[in-house]
N, C-alpha and C positions, 0 to 999 in steps of 0.2 A: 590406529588412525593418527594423524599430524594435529599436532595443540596449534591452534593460531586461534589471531585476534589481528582483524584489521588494523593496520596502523599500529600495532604492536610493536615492541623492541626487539623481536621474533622473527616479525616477518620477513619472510625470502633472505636469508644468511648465505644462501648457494653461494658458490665459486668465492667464498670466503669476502662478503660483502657484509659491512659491520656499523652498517647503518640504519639498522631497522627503527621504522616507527617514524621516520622524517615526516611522513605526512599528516599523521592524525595533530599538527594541532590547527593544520588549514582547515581539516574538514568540521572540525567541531567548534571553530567562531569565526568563518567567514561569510557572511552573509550570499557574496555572487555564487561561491563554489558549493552553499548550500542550496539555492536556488536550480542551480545548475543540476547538481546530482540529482534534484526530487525530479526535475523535468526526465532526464533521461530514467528514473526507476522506474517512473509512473509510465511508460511508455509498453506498450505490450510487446513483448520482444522475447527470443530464443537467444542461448547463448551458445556461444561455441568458445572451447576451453582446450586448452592443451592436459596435460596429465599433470602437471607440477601444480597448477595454479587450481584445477579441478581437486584435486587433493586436499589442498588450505580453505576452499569455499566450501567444499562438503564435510568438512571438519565444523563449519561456525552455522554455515546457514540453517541449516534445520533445526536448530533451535534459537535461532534468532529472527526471524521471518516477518515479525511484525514489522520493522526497520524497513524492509524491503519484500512486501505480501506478495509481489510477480516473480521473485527468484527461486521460490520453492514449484510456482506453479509451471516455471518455464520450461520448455526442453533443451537439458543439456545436451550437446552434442560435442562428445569428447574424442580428442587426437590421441591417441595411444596405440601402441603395439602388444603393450605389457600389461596393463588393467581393463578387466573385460563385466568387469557389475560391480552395481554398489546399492549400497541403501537408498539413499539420493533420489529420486524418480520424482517427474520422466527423464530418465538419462540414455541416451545413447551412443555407444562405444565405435568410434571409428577405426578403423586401422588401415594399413597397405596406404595406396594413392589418393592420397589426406587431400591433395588440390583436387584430382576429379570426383571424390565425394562429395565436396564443397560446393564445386561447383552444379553438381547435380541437387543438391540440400537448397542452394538459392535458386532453381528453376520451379520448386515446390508453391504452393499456396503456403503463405502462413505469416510471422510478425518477420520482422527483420531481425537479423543475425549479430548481436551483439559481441564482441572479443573483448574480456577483460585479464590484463595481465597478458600471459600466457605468450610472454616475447619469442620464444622458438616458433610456435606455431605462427603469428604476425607475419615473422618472415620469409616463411612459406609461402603465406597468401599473398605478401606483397610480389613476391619473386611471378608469380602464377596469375596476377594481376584481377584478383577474386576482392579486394577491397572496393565498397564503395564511396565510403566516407571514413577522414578518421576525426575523431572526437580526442584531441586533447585535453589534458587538463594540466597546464601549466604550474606552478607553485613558484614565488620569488625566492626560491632557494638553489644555490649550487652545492652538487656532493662533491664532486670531482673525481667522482669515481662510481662501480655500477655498472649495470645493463645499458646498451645503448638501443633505441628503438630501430639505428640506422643503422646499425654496429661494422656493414663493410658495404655501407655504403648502399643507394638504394636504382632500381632501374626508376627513369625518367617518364612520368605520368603528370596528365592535366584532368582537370574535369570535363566527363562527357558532356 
């Protein structure tokens, strides 16, 4: 299993990015961005996870759950080709045609579809036009380097 820690010196190193941890000292003494996070955890909500980012949250969450008591209970709904179970539950493993499962996943009854992390898959949905809202969360810091959300650029959308 993957060692992480939120906001860690750790996190996400992929494609040789050597900036881990920039974020944890917004989240632990800002008052707005604390505000902000409790609103959206407290929310009843399913998540949908790519396989990298699925990896690092099922590594920490299950034994951190009091932080966040809706994450254990949620349904994962993971993009993956290669990872098919975990401990983790309820989790569920998607594969093949990740937009039209998606899109069949949001016709369901249930909370709304939360995406954290998991920039590969983002840009699926945005490309397949499955986003409803995005929720950023900004920080007064530049890396200048990194994942880009928009990375080649995005197709052109207004709200319904």
């Amino acid at each position: 299993m993957v060692s992480y820690k939120p906001g860690g010196p750790d996190e996400d190193r992929s494609d040789g990015f050597a900036y881990g941890g920039w974020a944890a000292p917004y989240h632990d003494h800002d008052e707005a961005i604390e505000t902000a996070l409790n609103k959206m955890l407290n929310m009843p909500l399913d998540l949908l996870l790519g396989r990298k980012t699925f990896r690092y949250l099922a590594a920490f969450w299950p034994q951190h759950g009091d932080i966040w008591p809706g994450v254990n209970t949620a349904t994962k709904y993971v993009a993956s080709n290669t990872v098919t179970s975990s401990d983790w539950q309820p989790s569920v493993f998607l594969n093949g045609d990740i937009a039209e499962k998606v899109a069949k996943i949001k016709k369901q009854e249930g909370p709304d579809l939360h995406v954290w992390g998991s920039g590969d898959l983002l840009q699926t949905l945005i490309k397949h036009d499955l986003v409803d809202t995005f929720w950023l969360m900004i920080f007064p810091v530049t890396l200048g380097d990194g994942k880009r959300l928009f990375a080649e650029g995005t197709i052109r959308r207004h709200s319904r």
